[in-house]
N, C-alpha and C positions, 0 to 999 in steps of 0.2 A: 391524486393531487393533495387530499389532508394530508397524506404523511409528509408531502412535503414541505406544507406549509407551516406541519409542526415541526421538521427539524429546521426550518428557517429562524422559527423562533424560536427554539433553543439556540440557534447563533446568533440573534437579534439581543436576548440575554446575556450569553456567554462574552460579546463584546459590544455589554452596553453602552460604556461610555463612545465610542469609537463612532456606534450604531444613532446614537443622540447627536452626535457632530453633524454625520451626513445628514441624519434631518434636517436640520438646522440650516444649514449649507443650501442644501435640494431646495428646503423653504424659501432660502433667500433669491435664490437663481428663478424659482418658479414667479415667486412676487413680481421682481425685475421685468420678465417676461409681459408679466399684465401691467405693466406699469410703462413701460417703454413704447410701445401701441397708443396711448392714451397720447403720452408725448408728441410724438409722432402726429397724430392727426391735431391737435394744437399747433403743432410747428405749420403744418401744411394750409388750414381753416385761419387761422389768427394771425399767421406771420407771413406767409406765400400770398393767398387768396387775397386778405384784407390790406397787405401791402405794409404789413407793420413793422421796424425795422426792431423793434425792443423788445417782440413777445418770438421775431425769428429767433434772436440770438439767444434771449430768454432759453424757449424751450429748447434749439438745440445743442444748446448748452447741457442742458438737463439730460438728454437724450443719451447723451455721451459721458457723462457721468454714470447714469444708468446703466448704459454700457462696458464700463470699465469696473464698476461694482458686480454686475453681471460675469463677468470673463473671469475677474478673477474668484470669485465663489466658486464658480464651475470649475478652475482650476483646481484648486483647495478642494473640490468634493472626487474631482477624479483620482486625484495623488491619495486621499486618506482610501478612497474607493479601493486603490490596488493594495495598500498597505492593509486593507482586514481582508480581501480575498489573497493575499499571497498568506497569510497568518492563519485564517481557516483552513487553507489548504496544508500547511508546513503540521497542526494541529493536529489535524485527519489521519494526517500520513503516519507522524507518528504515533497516535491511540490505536492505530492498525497495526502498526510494525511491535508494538509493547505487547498488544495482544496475541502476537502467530507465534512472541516467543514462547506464551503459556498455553501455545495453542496443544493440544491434546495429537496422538500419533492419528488415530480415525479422522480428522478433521485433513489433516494433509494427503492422507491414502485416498480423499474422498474426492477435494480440490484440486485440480491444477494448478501447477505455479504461474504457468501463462497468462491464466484467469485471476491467479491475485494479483501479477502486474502492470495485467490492462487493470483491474479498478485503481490500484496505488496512480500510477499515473491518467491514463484516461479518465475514468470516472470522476477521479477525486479534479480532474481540473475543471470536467462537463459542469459540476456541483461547483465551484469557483465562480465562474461564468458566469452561470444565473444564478447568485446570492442575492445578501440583503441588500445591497447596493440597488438592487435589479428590481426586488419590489419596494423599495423607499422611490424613487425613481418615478416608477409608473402610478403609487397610489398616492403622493402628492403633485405628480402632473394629471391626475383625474381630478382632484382637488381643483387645481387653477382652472381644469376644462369647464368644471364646474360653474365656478365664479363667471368663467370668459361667456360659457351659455347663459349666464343671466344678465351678464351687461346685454351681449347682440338683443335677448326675448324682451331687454327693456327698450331696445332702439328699435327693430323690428323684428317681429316674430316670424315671419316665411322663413329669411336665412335659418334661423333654427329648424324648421321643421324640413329644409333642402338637408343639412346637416345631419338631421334624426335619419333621415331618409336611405342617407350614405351609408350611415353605418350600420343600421342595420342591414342594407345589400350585402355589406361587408360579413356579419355576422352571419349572414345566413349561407355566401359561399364557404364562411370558416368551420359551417358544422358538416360541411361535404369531406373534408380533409382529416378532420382531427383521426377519426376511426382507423384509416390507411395511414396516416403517419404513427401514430401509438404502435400498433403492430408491429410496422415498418421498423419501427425503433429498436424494439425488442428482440428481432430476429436480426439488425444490424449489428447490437451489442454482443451478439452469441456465436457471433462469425468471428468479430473483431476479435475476441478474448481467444478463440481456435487457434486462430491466426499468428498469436502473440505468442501463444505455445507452443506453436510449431519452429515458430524463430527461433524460440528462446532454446530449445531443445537441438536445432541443429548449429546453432552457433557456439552454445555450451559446448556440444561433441564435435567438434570438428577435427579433431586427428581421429579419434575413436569411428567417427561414420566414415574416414576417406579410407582407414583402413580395413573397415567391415564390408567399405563397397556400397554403401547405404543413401550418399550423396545422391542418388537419383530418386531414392525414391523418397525420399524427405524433402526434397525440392521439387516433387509434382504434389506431394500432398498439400504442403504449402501454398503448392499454384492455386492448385485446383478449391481450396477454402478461400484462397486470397482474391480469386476471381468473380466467386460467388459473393463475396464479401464487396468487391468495386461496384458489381451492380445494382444488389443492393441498397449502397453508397448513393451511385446518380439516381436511382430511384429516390431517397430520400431528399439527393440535393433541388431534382427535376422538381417533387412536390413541392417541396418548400420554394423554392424559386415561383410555382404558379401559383401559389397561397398568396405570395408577396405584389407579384406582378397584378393579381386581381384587384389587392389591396391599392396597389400603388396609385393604377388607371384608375380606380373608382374615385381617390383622393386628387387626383389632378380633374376627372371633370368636374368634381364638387368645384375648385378653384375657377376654374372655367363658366360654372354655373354663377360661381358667386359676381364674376369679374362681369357676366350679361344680363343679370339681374340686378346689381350694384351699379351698374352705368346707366341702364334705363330709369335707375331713381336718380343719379344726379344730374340724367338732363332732363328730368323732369321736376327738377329742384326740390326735390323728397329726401334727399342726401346729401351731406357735404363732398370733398373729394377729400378730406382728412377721417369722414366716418368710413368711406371704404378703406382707405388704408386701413387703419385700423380693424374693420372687419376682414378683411383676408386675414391678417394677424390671427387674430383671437382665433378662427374656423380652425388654422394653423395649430393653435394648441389646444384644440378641444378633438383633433384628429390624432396629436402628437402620442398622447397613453395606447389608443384604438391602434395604431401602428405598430407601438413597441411589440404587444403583447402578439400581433400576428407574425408580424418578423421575427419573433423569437419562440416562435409555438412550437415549430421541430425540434429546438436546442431546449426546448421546456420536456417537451417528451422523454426526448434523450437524458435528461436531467432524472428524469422520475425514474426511469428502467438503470440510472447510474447509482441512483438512492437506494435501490434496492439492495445491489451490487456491493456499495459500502456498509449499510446496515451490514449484512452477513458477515462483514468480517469484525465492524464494530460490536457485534451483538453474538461472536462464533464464540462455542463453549470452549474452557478456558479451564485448565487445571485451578480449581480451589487452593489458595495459600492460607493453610495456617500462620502461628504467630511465635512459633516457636523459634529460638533463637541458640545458635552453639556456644557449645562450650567447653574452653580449650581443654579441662582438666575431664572432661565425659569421655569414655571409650565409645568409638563410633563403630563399633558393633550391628551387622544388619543380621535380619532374621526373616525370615519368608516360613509365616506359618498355615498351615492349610491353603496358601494362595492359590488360584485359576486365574489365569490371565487368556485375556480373546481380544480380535478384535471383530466387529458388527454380530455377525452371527457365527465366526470361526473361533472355537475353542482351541488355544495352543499351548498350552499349557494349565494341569487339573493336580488340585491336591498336591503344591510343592512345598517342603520342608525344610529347610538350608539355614543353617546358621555361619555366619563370614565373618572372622573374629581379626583386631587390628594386631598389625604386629603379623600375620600369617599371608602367605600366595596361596590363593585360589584360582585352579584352572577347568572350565566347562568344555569339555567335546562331546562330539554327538555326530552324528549327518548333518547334511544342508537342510533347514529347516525344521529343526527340530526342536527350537524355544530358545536358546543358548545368549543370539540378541536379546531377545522379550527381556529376558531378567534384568540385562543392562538400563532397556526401557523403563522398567520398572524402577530399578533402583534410583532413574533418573528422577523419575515418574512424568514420561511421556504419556504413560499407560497405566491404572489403574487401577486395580485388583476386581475380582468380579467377585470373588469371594473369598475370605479368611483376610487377613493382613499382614502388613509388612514396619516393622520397625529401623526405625538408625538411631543408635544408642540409646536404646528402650524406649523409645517415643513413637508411637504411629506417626508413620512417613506424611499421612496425611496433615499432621499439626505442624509440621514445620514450616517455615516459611520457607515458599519455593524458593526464593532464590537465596538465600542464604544457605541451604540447603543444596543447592547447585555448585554454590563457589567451596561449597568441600569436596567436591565428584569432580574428578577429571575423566575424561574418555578420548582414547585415541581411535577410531576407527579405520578400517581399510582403506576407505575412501576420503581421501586427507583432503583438508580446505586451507588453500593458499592465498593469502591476497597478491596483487600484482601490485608488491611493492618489493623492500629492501627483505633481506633476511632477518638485520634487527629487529625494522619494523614487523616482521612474522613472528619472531622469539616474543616481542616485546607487548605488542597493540595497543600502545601507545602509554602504557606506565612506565613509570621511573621502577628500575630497576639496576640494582649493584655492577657492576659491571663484573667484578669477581665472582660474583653468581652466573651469571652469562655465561663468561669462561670455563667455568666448572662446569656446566651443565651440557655445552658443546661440546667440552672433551670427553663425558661422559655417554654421549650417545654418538661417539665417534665421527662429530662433524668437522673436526680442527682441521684435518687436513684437507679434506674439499674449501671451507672458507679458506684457509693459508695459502692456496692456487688462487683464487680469485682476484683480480685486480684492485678490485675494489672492494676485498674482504668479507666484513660483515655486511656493508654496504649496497652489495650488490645486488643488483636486481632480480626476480627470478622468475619476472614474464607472468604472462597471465596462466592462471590454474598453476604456476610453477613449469611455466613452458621451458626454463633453462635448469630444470635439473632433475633427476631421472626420480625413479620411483620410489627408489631406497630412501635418497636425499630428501622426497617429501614426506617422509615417513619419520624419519629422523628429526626435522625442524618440530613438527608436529608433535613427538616424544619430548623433545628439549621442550616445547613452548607449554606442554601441561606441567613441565615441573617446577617449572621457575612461576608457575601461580601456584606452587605449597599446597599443591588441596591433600587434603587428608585419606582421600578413596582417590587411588590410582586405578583405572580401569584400559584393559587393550583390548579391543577386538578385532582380531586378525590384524594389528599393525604395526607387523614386522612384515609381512607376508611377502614383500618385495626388496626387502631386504638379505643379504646371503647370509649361509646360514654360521659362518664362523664369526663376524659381526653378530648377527643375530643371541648370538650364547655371549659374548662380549655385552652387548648392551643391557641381557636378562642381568647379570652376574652382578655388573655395576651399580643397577638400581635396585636390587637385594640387598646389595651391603649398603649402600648409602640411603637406602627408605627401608630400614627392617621396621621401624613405628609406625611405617603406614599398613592399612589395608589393601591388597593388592589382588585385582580378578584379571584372568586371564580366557578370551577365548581362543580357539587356537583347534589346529586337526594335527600338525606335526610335532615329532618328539621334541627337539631344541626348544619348541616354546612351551612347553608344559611340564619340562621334566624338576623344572624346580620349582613349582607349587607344593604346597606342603599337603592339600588337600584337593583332589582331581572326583569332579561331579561328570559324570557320562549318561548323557541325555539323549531320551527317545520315545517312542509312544505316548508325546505330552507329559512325562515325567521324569523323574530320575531314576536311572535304571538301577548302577550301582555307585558307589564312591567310595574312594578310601587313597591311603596315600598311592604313589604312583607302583612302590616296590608293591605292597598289599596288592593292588589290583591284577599287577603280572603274575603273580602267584594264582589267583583265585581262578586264572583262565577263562573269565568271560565276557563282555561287550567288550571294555578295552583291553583286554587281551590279544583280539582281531585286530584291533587298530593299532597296537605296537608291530603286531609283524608285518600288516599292511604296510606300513612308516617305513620299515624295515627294507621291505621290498624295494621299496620307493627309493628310498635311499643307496641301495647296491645297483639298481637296473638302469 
């Protein structure tokens, strides 16, 4: 509960002025409240009872005034109310989303992505919910309960002590609950977040699972979490529902209590019939905090097990950005000296060496899993070094600014990311760009003629994940869309891989002669895509086995030697 009450007040803080309105606001609605009762019982004693026609219209005059000042504060406090909880929440989301970008490769190997979409949206709306709105709210209607308990203890003290009475009943069946709902909470939130993953994972693959056949059994794992998760659920709703219902009937006999002891004093003429009105009233909102905070103890819970939730990712370690800055005339030159790269406790790479000079193609093969991404990792610096270092244009990688540092690195991966939008909109992502660059850069990676079929050309849509266009075609937008952002370090891994291979040597050829300034890495296992690096690294046993140009290495007859005639093979059978 502190931690929550302290990130409350850092957003008590963060939107002070906003946070000082609703005071103010809450202030004026709670005043109203105690003030409208008093009216009330004048109206009823002075103007009903004593038959007065000047002090009826008088006070209900007043009454209604009070009222309409009343309504609309409340008004005014709920609109600013959603306007800092939609703002806390838009805030949250993204200090979370700026952070996954710098988040480090061990932090996403460790998380589910399901689990950081339940907190981005569930969590982060559970923490919306009950915000500062929520306690300004209840600790200035404890306030008026306050005031309301010393007007009744100055008219008569029993009602207060019927009152003391309730609530404490109240608190004492709310320490029956708390223990089972807290728990409850936390093992509701760990099903939910399963659950979210399980979706997310079979909705993502959905051609990939119908054609692996995997549809069934992704959709019982899903049941079977999502079920245990329902019960759960009405468990938590059931408690919370008897937490309320307890609260509720203990607060209607208080009224009940008040309505048969309040009538015995005014016909016993100890009471006016304006001071009971009025004391119902006031009981009213000396119960009104005591309720909030019961009716809302489950979604307090849930609040606290969602804090936690977002902490971790507000608080997830976070690649370090230096302050360093490019520069156009600097050779971006990388160097990998003495490096070891791992991740937790797996060492995958020990003692690597590599100097990647601009202006040259560099291609890594090796086996599957044998470091060849890691470097790419690196050089992105998803991942870094355990030991020794790594420079970009003689600077430890570590001093640059990340992201500036980024926007010089392009990388095309196997596994291409399409929005489900136009194709321009895929080339483009929403910068202004030449059009004559466009053009050039599609005929370069031999898109012209698939767009020139399309109806609707550039324009066209191309479905979700690239549902309308085959493997090659998403491989290809993906190579156009790293070029047309100039970065200085071109990198591919494996992405031609679905593309054929006479295309394939057509797309090498083009971007050698038209990027011979840039730095260019290539990963790759077949001839066509490696045969025109100028300098070939073959990786294995966590190191670099041997390298040298491609002719060099065919000569020397050993790692890639195997793997030319292998290719070889491959290529005639």
């Amino acid at each position: 509960m502190k931690k929550y009450l302290k990130y409350l007040s850092g957003v008590f803080k963060h939107f002070f002025k906003m946070s000082i309105a609703l005071m103010i606001l809450q202030s004026a609605v709670t005043l109203f409240n105690l003030i409208v009762p008093v009216l009330l019982q004048k109206t009823v004693d002075d103007g009903i009872v004593k038959k007065d026609m000047d002090s009826l219209v008088v006070y209900s005059a007043a009454s209604i005034i009070c009222l309409l000042v009343l309504n609309f504060a409340r008004f005014f406090y709920n609109k600013l109310s959603v306007k800092l909880k939609t703002r806390q929440s838009l805030e949250l989301k993204i200090g979370i989303m700026n952070n996954l970008a710098k988040g480090d490769l061990e932090f996403f190997n460790n998380n589910p992505s399901g689990d950081i979409l339940k907190t981005l949206e569930s969590d982060v709306s559970i923490l919306e919910e009950i915000s500062v709105s929520w306690i300004i709210t209840t600790v200035i209607e404890l306030i008026g309960a306050m005031v309301a308990a010393g007007w009744i203890l100055k008219i008569n003290y029993m009602f207060l002590i019927i009152v003391a009475a309730a609530e404490s009943l109240i608190v004492l069946f709310q320490k029956k609950f708390v223990s089972v709902l807290s728990k409850n909470a936390v093992e509701l939130r760990e099903l939910g977040g399963r659950s979210m993953g399980y979706m997310k994972e079979y909705v993502s693959n959905m051609i990939s699972s119908i054609y692996s056949k995997t549809t069934g059994y992704m959709c019982s794992r899903y049941t079977d979490n999502e079920s245990a998760f329902i019960k759960k659920l009405n468990k938590q709703y059931d408690l919370a529902e008897a937490n309320q219902l307890i609260s509720n009937t203990i607060g209607e006999l208080l009224n009940i209590s008040i309505y048969l002891i309040g009538g015995l004093f005014v016909i016993r003429n100890k009471m006016s019939y304006g001071e009971l009105l009025a004391f119902s009233q006031y009981i009213a909102l000396i119960m009104s905090p005591v309720l909030i905070i019961i009716n809302s103890f489950s979604k307090i819970q849930l609040a606290i097990v969602s804090l936690d939730k977002v902490n971790a990712l507000r608080d997830m370690p976070t690649i370090e950005s230096g302050d360093g800055m490019p520069n156009s005339d600097r050779s971006l030159d990388i160097c990998f000296n003495d490096v070891s790269l791992g991740y937790s406790d797996e060492e995958i790479l020990k003692d690597v060496n590599i100097r990647l000079e601009s202006g040259n193609t560099y291609a890594f093969v090796g086996e599957n899993g044998c470091g060849k991404s890691t470097i790419l990792k690196a050089i992105y610096r998803m991942i870094d070094p355990r030991k020794g270092n790594i420079t970009v244009g003689g600077k430890n990688i570590r001093h640059w600014n990340l992201d500036e540092l980024r926007k010089m690195i392009g990388i095309v991966s196997q596994e291409v990311f399409v929005l489900n939008d136009t194709i321009y909109n895929n080339l483009t992502l929403g910068r202004k760009v030449d059009n004559r660059e466009i053009m050039k850069v599609i005929e370069l990676v031999d898109l012209s003629g698939f767009i020139s079929s399309q109806e609707n050309g550039i324009n066209s849509k191309v479905g979700e994940n690239g549902a309308n266009l085959s493997g090659g075609q998403r491989q290809k937008i993906a190579i156009a869309r790293m070029l047309l952002f100039g970065t200085r370090v071109l990198i591919f891994d494996e992405a031609t891989s679905a593309i054929d291979n006479f295309a394939q040597e057509k797309i090498a050829k083009a971007i050698h002669d038209n990027y011979s300034d840039r730095l260019i890495i290539i990963i790759g296992h077949r001839l066509n895509t490696i045969k025109s690096a100028d300098h070939i690294y073959y990786m294995g046993d966590k190191r670099i086995l041997e390298e040298g140009s491609l002719q060099e290495l065919r000569l020397r007859k050993g790692f890639m030697h195997d793997l030319l005639i292998s290719d070889a093979v491959r290529a005639t059978s």
